[in-house]
N, C-alpha and C positions, 0 to 999 in steps of 0.2 A: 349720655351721661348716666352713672349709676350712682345713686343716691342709697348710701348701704343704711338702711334700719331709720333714714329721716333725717341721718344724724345734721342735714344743710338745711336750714330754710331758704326756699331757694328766692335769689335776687333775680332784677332784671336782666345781670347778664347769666343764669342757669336757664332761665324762659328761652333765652335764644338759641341752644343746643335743641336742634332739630328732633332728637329723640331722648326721652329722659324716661328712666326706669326707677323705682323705685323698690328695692329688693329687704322684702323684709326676714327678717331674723324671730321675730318673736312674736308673731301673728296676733296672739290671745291679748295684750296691750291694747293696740291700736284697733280692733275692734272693738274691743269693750268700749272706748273711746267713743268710736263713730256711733254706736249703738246709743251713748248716751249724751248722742247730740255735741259732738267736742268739735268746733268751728276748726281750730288750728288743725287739727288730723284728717275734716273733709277738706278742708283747702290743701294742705298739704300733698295728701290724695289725686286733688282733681288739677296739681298742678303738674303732672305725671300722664304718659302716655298709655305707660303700663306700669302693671300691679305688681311683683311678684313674689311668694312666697313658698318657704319650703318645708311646711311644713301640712301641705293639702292631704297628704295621703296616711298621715298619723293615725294611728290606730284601725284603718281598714285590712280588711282579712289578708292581705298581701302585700303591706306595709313592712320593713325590715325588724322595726319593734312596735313592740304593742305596746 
């Protein structure tokens, strides 16, 4: 199951999809979030298998813009 940007909180039945991804769009939100202790966005989070985001490589010397 892919969970685009959080937009589901997920219910009992998104728990029972064997793998759930969580694909984030806007990184710098939901960290700042978790950073200042936001319950809803670490549960959110830990109810996910994986993380992912695309925007890891922004601004590194080989990133497509800076």
């Amino acid at each position: 199951m892919i969970n685009l940007q959080g937009g589901t909180d997920l219910r009992e039945a998104h728990l029972r999809a064997p793998f759930r991804v969580y694909l984030q769009t806007d990184t710098t939100t939901s960290e700042l979030r978790l950073a200042n202790g936001d319950e809803h966005t670490r549960r959110a989070f830990a109810d996910h298998h994986v993380i992912v985001a695309n925007g890891d490589n922004f601004g590194a010397p080989d990133a497509a813009c800076r």
